[in-house]
MILO-833804 format. One record per residue (C-alpha): z, y, x; residue number from 1. Coordinates in steps of 0.02 Angstrom, whole numbers, padded with zeros to 5 digits. Example, Ala and Ser with C-alpha at 12.3 -4.5 7.8 and 13.67 -1.06 7.14 Angstrom:
BEGIN
<node><w>00390</w><v>-00225</v><u>00615</u><k>1</k></node>
<node><w>00357</w><v>-00053</v><u>00684</u><k>2</k></node>
//
This chain:
BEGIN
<node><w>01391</w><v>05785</v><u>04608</u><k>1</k></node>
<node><w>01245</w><v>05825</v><u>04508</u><k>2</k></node>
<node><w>01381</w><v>05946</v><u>04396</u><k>3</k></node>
<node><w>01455</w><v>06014</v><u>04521</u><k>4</k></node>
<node><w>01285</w><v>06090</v><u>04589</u><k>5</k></node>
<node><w>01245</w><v>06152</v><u>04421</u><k>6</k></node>
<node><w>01390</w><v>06258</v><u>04418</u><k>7</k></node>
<node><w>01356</w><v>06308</v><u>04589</u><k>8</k></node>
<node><w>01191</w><v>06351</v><u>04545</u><k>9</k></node>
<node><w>01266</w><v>06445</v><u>04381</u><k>10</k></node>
<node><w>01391</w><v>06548</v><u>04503</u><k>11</k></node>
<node><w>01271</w><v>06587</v><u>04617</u><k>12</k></node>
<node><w>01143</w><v>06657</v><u>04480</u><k>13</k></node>
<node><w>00993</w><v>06610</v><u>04593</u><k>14</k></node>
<node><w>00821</w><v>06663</v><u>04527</u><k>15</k></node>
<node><w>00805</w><v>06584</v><u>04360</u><k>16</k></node>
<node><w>00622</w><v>06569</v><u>04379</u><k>17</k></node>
<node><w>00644</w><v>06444</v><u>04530</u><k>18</k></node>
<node><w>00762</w><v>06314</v><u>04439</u><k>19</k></node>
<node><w>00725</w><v>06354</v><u>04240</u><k>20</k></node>
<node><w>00700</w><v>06152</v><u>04214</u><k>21</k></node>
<node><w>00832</w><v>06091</v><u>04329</u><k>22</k></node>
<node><w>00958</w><v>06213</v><u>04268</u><k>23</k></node>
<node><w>00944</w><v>06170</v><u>04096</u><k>24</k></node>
<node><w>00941</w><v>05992</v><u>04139</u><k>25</k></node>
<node><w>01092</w><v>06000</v><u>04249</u><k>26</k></node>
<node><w>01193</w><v>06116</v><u>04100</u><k>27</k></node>
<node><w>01171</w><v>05951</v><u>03992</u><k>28</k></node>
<node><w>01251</w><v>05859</v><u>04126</u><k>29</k></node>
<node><w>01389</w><v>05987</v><u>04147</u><k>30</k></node>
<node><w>01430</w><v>05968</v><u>03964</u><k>31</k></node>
<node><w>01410</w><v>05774</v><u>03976</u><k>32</k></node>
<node><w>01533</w><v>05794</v><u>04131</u><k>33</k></node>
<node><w>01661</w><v>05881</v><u>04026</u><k>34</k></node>
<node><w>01664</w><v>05784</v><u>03863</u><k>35</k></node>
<node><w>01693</w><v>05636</v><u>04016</u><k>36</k></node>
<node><w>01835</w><v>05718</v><u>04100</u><k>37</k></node>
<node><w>01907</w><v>05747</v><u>03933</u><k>38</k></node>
<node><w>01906</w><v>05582</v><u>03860</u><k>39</k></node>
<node><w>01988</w><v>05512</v><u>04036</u><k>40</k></node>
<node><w>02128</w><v>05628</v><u>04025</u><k>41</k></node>
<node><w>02139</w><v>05569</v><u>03837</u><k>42</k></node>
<node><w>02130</w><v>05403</v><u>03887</u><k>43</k></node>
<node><w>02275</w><v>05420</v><u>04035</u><k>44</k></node>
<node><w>02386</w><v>05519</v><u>03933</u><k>45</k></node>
<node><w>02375</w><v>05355</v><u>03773</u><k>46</k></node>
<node><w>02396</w><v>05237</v><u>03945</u><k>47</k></node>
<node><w>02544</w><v>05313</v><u>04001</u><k>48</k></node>
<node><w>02630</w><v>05356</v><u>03859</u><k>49</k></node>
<node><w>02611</w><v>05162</v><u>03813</u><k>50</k></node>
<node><w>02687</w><v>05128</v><u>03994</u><k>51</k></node>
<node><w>02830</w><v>05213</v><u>03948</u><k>52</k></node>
<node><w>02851</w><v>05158</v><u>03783</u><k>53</k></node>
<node><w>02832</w><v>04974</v><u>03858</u><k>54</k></node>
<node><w>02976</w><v>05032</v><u>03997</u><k>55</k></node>
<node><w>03088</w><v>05082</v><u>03855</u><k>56</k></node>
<node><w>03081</w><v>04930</v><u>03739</u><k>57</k></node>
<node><w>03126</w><v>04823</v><u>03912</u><k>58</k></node>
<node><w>03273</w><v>04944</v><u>03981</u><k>59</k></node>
<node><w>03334</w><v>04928</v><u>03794</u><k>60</k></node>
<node><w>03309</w><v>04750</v><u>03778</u><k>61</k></node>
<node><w>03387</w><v>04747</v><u>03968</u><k>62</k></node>
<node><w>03558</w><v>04865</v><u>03888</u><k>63</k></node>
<node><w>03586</w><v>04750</v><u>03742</u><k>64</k></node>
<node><w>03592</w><v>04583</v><u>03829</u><k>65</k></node>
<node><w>03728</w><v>04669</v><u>03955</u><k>66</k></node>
<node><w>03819</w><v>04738</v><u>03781</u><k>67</k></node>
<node><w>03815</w><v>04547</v><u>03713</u><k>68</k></node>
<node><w>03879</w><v>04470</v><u>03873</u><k>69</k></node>
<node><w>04018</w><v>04598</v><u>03900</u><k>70</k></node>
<node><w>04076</w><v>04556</v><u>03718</u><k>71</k></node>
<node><w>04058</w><v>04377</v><u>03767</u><k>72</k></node>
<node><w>04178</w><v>04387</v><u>03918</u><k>73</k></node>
<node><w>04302</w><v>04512</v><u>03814</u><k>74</k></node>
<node><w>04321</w><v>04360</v><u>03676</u><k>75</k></node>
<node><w>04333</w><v>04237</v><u>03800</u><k>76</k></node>
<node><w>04459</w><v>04357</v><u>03878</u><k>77</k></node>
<node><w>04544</w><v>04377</v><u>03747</u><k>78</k></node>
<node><w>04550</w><v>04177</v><u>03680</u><k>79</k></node>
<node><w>04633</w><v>04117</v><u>03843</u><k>80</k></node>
<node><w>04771</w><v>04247</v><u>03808</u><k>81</k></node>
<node><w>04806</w><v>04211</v><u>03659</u><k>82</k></node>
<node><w>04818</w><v>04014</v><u>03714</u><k>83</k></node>
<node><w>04918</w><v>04067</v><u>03863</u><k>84</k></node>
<node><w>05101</w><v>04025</v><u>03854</u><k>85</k></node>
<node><w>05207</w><v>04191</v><u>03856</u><k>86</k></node>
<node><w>05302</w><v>04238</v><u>04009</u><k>87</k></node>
<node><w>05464</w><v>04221</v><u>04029</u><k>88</k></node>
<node><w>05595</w><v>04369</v><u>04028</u><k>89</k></node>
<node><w>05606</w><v>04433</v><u>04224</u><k>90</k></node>
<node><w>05774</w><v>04355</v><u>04317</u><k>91</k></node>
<node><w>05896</w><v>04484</v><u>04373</u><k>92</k></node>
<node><w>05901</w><v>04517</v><u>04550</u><k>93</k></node>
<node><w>05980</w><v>04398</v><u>04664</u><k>94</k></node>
<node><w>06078</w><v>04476</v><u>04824</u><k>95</k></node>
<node><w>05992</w><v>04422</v><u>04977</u><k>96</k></node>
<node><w>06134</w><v>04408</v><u>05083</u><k>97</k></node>
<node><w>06289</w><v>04270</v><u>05040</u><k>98</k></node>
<node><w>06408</w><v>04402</v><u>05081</u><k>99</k></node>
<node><w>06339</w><v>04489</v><u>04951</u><k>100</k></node>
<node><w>06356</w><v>04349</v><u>04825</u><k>101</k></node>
<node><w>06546</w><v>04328</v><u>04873</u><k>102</k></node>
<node><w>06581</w><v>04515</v><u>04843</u><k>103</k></node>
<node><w>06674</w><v>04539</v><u>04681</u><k>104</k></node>
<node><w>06566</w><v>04633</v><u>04542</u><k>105</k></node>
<node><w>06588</w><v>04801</v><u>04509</u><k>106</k></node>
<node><w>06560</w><v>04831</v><u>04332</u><k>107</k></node>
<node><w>06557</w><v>05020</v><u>04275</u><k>108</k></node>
<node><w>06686</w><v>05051</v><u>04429</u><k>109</k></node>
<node><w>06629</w><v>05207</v><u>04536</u><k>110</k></node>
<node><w>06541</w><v>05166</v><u>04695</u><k>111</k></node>
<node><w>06685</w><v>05223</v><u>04842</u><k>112</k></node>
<node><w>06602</w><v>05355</v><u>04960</u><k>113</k></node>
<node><w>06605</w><v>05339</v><u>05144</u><k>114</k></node>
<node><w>06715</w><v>05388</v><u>05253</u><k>115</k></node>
<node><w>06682</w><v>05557</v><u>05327</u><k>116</k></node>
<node><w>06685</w><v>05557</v><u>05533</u><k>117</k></node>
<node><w>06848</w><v>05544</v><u>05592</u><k>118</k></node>
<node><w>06935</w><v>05454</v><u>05432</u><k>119</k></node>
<node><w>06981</w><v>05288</v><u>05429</u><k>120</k></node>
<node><w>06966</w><v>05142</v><u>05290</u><k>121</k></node>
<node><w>07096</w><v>05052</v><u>05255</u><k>122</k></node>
<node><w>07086</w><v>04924</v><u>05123</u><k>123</k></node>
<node><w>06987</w><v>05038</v><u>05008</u><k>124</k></node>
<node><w>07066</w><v>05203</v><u>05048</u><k>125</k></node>
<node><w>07044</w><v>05336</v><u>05154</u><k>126</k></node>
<node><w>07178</w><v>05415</v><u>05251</u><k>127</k></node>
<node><w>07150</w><v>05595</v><u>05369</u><k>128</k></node>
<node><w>07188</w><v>05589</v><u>05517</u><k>129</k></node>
<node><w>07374</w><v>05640</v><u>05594</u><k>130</k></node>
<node><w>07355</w><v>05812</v><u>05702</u><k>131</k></node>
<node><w>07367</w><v>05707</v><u>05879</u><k>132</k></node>
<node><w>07241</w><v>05620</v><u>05827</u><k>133</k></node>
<node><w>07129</w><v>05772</v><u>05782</u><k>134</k></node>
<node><w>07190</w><v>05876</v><u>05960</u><k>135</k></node>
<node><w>07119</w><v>05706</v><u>06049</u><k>136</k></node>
<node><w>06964</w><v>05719</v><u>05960</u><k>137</k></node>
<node><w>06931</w><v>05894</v><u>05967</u><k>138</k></node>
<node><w>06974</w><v>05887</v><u>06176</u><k>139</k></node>
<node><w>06841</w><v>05761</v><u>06169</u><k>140</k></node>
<node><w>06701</w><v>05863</v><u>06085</u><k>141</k></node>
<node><w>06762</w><v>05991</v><u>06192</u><k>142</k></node>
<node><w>06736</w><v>05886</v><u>06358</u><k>143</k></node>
<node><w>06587</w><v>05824</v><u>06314</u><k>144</k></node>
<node><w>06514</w><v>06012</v><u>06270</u><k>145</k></node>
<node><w>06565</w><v>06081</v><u>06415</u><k>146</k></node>
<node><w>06479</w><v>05944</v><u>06526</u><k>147</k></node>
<node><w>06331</w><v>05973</v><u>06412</u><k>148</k></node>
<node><w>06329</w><v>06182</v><u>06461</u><k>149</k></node>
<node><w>06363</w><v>06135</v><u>06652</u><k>150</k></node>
<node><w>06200</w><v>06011</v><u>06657</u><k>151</k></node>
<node><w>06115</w><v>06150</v><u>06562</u><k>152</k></node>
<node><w>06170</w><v>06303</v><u>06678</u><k>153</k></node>
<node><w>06127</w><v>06177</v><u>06824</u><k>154</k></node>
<node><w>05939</w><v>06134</v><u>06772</u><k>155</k></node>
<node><w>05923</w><v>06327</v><u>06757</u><k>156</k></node>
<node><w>05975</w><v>06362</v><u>06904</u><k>157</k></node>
<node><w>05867</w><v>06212</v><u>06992</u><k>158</k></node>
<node><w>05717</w><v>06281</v><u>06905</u><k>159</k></node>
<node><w>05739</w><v>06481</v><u>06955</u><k>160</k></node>
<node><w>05738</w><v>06404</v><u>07143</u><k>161</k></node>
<node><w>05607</w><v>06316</v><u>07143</u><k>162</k></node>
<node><w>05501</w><v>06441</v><u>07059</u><k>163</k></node>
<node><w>05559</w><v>06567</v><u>07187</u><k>164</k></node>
<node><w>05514</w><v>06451</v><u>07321</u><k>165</k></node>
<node><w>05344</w><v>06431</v><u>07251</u><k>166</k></node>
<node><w>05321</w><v>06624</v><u>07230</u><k>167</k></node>
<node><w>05346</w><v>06609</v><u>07437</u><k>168</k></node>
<node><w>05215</w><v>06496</v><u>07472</u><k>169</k></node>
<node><w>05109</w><v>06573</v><u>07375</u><k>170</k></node>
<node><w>05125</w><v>06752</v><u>07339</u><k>171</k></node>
<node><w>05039</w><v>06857</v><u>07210</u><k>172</k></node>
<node><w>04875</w><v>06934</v><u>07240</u><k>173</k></node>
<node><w>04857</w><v>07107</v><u>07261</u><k>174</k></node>
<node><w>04829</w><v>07208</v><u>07113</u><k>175</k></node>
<node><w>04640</w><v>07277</v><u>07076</u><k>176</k></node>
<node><w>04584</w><v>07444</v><u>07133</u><k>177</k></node>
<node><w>04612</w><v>07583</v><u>07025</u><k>178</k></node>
<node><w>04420</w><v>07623</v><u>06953</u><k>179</k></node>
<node><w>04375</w><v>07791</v><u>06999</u><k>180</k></node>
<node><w>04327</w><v>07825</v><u>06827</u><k>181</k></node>
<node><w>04522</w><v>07825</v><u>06754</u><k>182</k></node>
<node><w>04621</w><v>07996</v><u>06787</u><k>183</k></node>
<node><w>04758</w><v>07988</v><u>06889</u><k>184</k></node>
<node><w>04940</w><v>07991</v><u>06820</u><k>185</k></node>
//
């Protein structure tokens, strides 16, 4: 405190003649004050650069125990592979069906394709069909295309009626009023 008025007193530059003695006696405690607040920040800056010097040495202690027990668990990894008894060679696939199992091997013959629509299998081979056969089938594509467009036409027509029949009930409201502002045409 008593520094702190001294510099006060300093900035204020009151009459010298009233406070000659106490001036000079509170400049000796200004410079007392200083060589104080000096030596504390010397003081705090040696404290906390030990703190973190002590912080260091523990975080590195703290690193190389992890280090040593990771190396620990790789040997000890390593050890019960190395007494492990190998694995065997992987089993071929086994068909899950017995079907499957019955079915002759095919080794290095092509696989047969499927039979496109309208061809039939017979033991192994594929035969087209005769022209009667494809006239029946086409009349029956046919058939069911045209019943198809029918339903189609149908539902249109069902849904124009019963949208007009709404537009009845309800007609539309009246258009707005021309503003008086737009030209006419």
């Amino acid at each position: 405190g008593s520094a702190l008025v001294a510099l006060l007193l300093v900035e204020l530059q009151l009459p010298r003649a009233q406070f000659v003695e106490t001036a000079a006696a509170l400049s000796l405690g200004i410079v007392d004050a200083r060589r104080n607040d000096e030596a504390f920040a010397a003081f705090t800056l040696a404290l906390d650069e030990a703190e973190r010097r002590e912080q260091t040495a523990a975080r590195r202690a703290e690193l190389a125990a992890k280090a040593a027990d990771d190396a620990r668990r790789d040997e000890e990894r390593a050890a019960r592979a190395a007494s492990a008894p190998r694995a065997e060679a992987p089993r071929p696939l086994e068909p899950r069906h017995e079907s499957a199992a019955r079915a002759p091997a095919r080794s290095g013959a092509p696989l047969e394709r499927p039979a496109r629509a309208g061809m039939t299998i017979e033991q192994g081979r594929s035969r087209t069909p005769s022209a009667a056969e494809r006239s029946e089938r086409e009349a029956q594509s046919r058939a069911s295309y045209e019943t198809r467009v029918r339903q189609a036409e149908e539902h249109r027509q069902k849904v124009e009626e019963e949208t007009a029949e709404r537009l009845k009930e309800h007609p539309a409201a009246a258009p707005l009023p021309v503003p008086a502002s737009v030209p006419a045409r």
